[in-house]
N, C-alpha and C positions, 0 to 999 in steps of 0.2 A: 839529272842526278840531284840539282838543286832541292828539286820538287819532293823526291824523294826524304832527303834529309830534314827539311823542314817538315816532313811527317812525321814520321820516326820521332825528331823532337816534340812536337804538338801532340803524339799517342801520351810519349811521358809524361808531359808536362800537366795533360789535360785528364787525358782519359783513365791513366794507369793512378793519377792521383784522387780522383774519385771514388775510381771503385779497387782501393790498395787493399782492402780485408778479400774482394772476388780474385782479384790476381794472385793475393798470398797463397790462397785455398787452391791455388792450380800449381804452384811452384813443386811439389813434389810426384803427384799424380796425374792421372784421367780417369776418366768415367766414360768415353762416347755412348749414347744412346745408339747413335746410327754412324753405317759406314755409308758412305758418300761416293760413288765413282761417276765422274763426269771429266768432260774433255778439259784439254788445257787451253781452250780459246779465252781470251782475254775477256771476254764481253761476262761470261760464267762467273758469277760470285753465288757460291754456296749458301755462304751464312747471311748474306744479303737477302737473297731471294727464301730464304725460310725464315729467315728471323729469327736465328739462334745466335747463340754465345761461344767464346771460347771454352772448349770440352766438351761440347756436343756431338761434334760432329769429327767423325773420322774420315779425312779426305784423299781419295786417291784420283790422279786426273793424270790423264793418256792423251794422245792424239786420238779422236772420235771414240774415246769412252768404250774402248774396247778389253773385254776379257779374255785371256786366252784360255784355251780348256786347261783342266787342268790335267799334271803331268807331274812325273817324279823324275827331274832333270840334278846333273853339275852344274847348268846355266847361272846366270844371272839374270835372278828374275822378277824385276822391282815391281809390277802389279800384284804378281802371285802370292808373292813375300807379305806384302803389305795387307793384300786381304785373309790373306794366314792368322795375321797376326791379329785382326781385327776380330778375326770369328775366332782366334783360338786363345790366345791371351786377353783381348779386350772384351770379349761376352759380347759383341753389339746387339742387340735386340732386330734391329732391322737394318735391311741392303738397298740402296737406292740406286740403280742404274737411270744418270739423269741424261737425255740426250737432248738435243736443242735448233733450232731452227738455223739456215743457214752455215752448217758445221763444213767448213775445209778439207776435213779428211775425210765425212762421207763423198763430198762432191768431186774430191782427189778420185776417189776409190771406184766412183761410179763412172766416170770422164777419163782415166786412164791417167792423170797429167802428174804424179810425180815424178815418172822419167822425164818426161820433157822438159821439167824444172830444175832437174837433177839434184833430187832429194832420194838417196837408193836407198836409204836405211826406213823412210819415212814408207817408202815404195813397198819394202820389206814389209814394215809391220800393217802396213792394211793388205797385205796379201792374207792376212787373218778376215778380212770383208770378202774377199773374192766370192764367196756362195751364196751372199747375200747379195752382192751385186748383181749375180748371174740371172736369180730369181727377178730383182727389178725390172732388169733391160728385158727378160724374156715377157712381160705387159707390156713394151710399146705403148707407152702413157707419153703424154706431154713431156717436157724436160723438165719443166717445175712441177709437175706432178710426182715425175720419178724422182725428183731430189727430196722432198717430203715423205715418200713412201722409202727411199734407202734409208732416210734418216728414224725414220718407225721401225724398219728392220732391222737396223743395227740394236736398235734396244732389245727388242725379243729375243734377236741370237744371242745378246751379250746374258739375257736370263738363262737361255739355253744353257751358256757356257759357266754360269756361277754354279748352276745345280751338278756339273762334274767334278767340283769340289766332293768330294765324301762327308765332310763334315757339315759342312749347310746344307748337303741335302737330308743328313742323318737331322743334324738339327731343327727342320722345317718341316720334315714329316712328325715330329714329336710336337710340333705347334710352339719352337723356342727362338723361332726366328721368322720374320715376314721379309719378303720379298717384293719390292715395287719395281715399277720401269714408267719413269718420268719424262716427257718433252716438255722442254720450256722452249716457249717463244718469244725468243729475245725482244720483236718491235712490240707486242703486247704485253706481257709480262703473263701471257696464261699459263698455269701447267698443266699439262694433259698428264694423266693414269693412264695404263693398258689395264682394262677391266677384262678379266679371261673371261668370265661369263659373259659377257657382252661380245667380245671376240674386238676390241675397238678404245683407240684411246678416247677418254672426255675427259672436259676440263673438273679440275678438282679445287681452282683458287677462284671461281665465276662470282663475280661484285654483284647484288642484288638492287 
């Protein structure tokens, strides 16, 4: 907590007094260009790894970056909600589903091991992976080959599942909004695109 606090003071002291006209200009509003959903693993920094600023980016992050379809529920339903809002209040221009190398809860989801952890709620929501998984294991590939390919498959379904939104799909067929599905690989720092014409991700950040 130390660590923390002596941040938080260093942010004021330092950063928020440099740039106090860019802070001011945020104090009432946003503007995000792009809504951001990626997992909640620690290692994931958004604005790190693109090189944006505060009000850029609209961030939503789940346990494996996962979207549920969409549904008109009484639920509480904090991804659903928040991408609502992103496409329907904020205009974002573009949707990044960013998934990443080494993820927990594809390797939960693929390996069965949230009961055996006794994580049931965690168990629950990658019951949302189950068709992806089913897909993986039915290749018989390596075990670190299938943890790469679950972690590739979750991004695809998770586009699958944004286009059930009515409003990003209405809005993406008019050409008002793009769509990516991003891997980052955490010990390299590459990020892979799924190029549909390609059928395949390739790097998009490659150092010349």
């Amino acid at each position: 907590m130390d660590r923390l606090l002596s941040g938080i003071k260093k942010f004021r002291l330092e950063v928020l007094e440099e740039q106090e006209d860019f802070y001011e200009s945020l104090r009432r509003e946003q503007h995000p260009h792009t809504l951001f959903i990626t997992c909640s693993d620690s290692r994931i920094l958004p604005s790190r790894i693109t090189g944006t600023n505060p009000g850029e980016l609209f961030v939503v992050r789940n346990v494996a970056n996962i979207v549920p379809p969409y549904r008109v529920t009484d639920e509480y339903v904090a991804t659903t909600s928040a991408i609502e809002y992103a496409v329907k209040a904020l205009k974002v221009k573009h949707i990044i589903i960013c998934g990443h190398s080494n993820c927990g809860g594809c390797s939960a989801s693929l390996h069965q091991t949230a009961e055996k952890m006794d994580l049931p709620h965690t168990q629950r929501w990658l019951e949302l992976l189950d068709e992806v998984r089913e897909k993986v294991v039915a290749l018989e590939k390596e075990p670190l080959i299938q943890e790469v390919m679950m972690e590739e498959a979750n991004i695809l379904a998770q586009l699958e599942n944004l286009r059930t939104f009515p409003e990003i799909k209405e809005r993406e067929e008019r050409g008002e909004i793009d769509i990516h599905g991003w891997y980052y690989d955490i010990g390299t720092g590459e990020v892979l695109e799924y190029i549909e014409d390609l059928g395949k991700f390739t790097v998009i950040n490659e150092i010349e």
